[in-house]
C-alpha positions in Angstrom: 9.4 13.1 -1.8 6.9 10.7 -3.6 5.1 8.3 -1.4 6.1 4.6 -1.5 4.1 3.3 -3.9 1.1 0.8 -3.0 1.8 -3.0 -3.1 -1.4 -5.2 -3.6 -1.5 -7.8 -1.0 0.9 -6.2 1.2 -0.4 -4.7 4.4 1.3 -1.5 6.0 2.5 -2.5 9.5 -0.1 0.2 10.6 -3.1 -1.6 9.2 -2.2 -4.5 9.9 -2.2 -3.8 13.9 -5.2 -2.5 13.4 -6.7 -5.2 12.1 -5.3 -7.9 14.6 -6.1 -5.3 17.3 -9.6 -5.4 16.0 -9.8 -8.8 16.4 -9.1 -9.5 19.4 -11.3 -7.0 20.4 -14.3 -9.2 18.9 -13.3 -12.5 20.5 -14.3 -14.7 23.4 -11.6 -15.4 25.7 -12.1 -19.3 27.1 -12.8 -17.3 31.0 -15.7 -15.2 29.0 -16.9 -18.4 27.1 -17.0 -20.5 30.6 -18.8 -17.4 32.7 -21.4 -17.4 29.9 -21.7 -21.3 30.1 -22.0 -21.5 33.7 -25.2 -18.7 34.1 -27.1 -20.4 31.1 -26.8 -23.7 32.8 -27.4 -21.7 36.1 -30.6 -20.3 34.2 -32.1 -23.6 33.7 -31.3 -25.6 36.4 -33.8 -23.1 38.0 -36.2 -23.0 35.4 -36.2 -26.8 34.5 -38.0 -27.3 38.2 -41.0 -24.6 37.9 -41.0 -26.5 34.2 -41.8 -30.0 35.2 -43.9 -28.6 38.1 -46.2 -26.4 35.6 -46.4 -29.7 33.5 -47.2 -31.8 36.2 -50.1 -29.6 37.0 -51.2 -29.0 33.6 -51.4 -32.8 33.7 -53.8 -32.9 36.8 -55.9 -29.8 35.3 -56.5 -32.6 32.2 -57.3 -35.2 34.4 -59.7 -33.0 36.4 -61.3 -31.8 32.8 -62.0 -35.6 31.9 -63.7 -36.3 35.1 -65.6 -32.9 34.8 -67.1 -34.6 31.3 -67.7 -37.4 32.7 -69.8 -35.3 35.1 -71.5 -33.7 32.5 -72.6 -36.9 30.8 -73.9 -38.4 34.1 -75.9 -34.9 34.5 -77.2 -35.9 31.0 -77.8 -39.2 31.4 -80.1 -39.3 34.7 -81.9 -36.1 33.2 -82.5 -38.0 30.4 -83.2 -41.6 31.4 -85.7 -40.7 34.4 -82.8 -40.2 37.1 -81.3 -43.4 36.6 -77.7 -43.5 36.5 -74.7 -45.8 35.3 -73.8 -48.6 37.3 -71.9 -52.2 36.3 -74.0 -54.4 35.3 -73.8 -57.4 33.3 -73.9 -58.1 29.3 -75.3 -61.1 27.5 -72.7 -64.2 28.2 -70.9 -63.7 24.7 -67.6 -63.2 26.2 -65.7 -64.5 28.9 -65.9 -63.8 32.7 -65.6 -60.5 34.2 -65.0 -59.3 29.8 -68.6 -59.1 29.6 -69.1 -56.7 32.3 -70.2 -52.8 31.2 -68.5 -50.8 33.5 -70.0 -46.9 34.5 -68.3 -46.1 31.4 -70.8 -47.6 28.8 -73.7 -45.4 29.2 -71.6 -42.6 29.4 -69.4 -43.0 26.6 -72.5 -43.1 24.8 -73.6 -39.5 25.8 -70.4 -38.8 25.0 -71.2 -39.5 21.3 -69.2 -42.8 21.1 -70.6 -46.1 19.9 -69.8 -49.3 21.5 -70.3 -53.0 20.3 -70.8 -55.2 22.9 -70.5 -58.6 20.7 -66.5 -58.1 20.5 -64.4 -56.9 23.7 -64.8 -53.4 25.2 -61.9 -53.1 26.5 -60.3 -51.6 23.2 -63.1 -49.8 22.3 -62.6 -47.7 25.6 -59.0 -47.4 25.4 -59.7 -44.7 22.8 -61.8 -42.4 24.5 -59.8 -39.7 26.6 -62.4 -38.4 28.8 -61.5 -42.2 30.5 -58.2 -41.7 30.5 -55.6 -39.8 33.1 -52.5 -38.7 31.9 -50.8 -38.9 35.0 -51.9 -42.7 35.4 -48.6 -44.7 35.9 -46.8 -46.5 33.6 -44.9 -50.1 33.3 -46.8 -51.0 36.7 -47.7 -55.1 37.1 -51.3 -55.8 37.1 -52.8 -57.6 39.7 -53.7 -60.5 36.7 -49.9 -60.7 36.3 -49.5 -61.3 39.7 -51.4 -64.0 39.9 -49.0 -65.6 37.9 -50.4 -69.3 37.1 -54.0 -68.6 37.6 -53.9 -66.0 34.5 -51.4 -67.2 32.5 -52.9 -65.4 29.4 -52.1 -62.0 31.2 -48.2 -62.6 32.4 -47.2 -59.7 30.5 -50.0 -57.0 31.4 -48.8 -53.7 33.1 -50.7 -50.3 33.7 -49.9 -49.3 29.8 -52.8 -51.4 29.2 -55.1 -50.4 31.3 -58.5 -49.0 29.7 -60.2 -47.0 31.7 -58.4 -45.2 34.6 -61.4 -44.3 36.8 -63.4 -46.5 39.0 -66.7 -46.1 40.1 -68.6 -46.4 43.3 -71.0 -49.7 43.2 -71.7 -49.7 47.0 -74.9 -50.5 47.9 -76.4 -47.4 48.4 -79.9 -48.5 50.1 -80.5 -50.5 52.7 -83.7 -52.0 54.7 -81.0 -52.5 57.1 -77.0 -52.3 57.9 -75.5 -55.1 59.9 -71.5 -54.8 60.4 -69.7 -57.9 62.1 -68.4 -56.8 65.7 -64.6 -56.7 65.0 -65.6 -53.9 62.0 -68.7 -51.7 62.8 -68.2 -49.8 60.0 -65.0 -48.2 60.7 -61.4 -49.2 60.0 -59.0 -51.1 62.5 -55.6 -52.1 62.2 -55.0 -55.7 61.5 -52.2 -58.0 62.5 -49.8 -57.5 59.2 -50.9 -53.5 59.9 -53.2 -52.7 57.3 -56.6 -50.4 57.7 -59.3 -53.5 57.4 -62.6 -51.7 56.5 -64.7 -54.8 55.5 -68.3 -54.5 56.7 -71.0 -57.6 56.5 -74.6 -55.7 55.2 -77.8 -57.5 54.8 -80.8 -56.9 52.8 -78.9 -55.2 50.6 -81.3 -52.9 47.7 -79.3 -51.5 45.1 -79.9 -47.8 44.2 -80.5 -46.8 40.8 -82.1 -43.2 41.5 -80.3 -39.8 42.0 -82.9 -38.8 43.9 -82.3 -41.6 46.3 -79.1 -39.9 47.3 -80.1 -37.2 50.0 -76.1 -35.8 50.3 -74.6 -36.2 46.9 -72.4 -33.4 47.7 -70.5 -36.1 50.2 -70.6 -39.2 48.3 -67.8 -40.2 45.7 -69.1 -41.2 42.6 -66.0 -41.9 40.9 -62.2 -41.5 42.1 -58.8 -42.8 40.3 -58.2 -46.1 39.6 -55.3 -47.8 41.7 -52.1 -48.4 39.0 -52.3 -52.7 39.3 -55.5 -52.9 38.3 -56.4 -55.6 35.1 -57.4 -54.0 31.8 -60.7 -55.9 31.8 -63.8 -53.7 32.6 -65.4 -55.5 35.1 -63.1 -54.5 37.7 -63.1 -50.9 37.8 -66.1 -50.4 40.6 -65.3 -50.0 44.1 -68.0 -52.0 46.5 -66.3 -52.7 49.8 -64.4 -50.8 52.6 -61.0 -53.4 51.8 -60.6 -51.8 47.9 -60.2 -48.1 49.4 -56.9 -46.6 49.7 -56.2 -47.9 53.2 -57.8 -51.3 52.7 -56.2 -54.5 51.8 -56.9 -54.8 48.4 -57.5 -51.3 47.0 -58.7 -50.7 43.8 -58.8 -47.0 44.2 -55.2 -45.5 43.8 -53.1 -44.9 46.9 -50.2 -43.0 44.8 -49.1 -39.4 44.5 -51.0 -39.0 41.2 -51.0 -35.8 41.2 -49.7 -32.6 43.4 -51.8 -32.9 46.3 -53.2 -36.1 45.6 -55.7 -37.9 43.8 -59.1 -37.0 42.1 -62.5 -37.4 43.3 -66.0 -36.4 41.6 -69.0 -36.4 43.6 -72.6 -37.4 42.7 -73.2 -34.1 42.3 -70.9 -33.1 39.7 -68.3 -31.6 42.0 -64.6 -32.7 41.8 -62.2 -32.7 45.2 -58.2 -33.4 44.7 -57.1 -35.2 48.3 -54.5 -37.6 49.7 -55.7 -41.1 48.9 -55.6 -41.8 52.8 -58.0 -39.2 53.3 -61.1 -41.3 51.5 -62.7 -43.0 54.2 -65.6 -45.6 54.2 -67.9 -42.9 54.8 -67.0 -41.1 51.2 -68.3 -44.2 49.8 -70.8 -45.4 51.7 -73.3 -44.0 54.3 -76.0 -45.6 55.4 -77.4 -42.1 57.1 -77.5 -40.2 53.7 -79.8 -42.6 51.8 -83.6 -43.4 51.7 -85.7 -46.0 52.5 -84.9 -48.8 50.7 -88.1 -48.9 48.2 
């Protein structure tokens, strides 16, 4: 008998099992497609943790390699300038109050290679140097200017997004004929009425060191540490020279957040940089009388 003869476009009931049976074979069912769905997100909600955690640290790493060049620069600048190193001081009275102040940073943006015009504000000038800047350093914070409300009406909008330079330095000063503290402090912290750590001393004869040679234990002196999130942007308030503007005083200018894992940043005068909880800092990471010289 001849075979049936072959019909384009007609599929034998054979093949065409075949096919469909094929298929299915090749599809998803909706439980499948679910199970899949469910480890994936499974997958990430435990990766997306060690994720931020390893960015969070590679943050701090930065912030610990800005202050390392800014360590560098120091080393440079007291080798250089006959072991004098950066302090505040004051610029010519060509801008207003507390704009005219050079903070640590001036002298050593300029070993840093940058240039800085002191006849127009600094504070811009600074904002674009990122060995100054932490990129952990909060964000959409109120400055202390903005709290102040009527006093500073030209800064009711400022937050921490403007803030210039997120370091401050230590302007203690570092030599003394002599060290009187009022009764109530003597040079250690107590616990006022509202509860807060009151570290305020009263010093006399007062001789400012300049020297790094002056400092007989720069291994346990901060140098600089992070700034505290409400500070102003204007330069001249980014030095620490009382016990009340540590962490635990009353008006802190260093920062008392969890910056970063562990804590905060501190570089020593010599170099070295320590990551602690901001309570930790004490007066005496500051400031000690007992480590320092004669004042000359």
């Amino acid at each position: 008998m001849d075979p049936a003869p072959f019909r384009p476009g007609r599929a034998t009931p054979h093949r065409g099992i075949t096919m469909r049976s094929a298929s299915r074979r090749h599809a998803f069912t909706l439980v499948e497609l679910l199970v899949v769905i469910s480890i994936i997100a499974l997958l990430v909600s435990i990766a997306l943790p060690s994720l931020r955690k390893a960015r969070k640290q590679a943050r701090a790493v930065l912030c610990a390699t800005h202050l390392h060049a800014q360590s560098q620069a120091l080393e440079i600048y007291y080798n250089e300038y006959n072991g004098y190193i950066p302090r505040e001081y004051n610029l010519p009275q060509v801008l207003p109050y507390l704009a005219n102040r050079m903070p640590y940073a001036g002298p050593l943006a300029l070993v840093l290679g940058y240039k800085l015009d002191s006849s127009i504000p600094l504070e811009p000038q600074f904002a674009t140097m990122p060995e100054f800047q932490c990129p952990d350093f909060p964000h959409d914070v109120p400055s202390i200017m903005q709290k102040a409300g009527a006093l500073y009406p030209q800064f009711a909008n400022e937050v921490s997004d403007d803030q210039v330079i997120d370091y401050v330095s230590n302007d203690f000063q570092l030599n003394y004929d002599r060290v009187t503290a009022a009764d109530r402090d003597d040079l250690q912290a107590r616990i006022d009425p509202k509860g807060l750590p009151q570290m305020e001393t009263l010093l006399a004869a007062p001789a400012p060191i300049v020297l790094m040679s002056w400092v007989r234990k720069p291994a346990q002196l901060i140098y600089l540490s992070e700034a505290h999130a409400a500070l102003t942007s204007l330069t001249g308030v980014h030095d620490v020279f009382r016990g009340a503007q540590l962490p635990r005083g009353e008006t802190p200018r260093v920062a008392v957040d969890m910056r970063h894992p562990a804590g905060i940043h501190a570089m020593y005068f010599d170099g070295h940089i320590e990551r602690a909880m901001p309570e930790k800092q004490e007066l005496k990471d500051w400031y000690d009388p007992t480590a320092h010289a004669v004042a000359r």
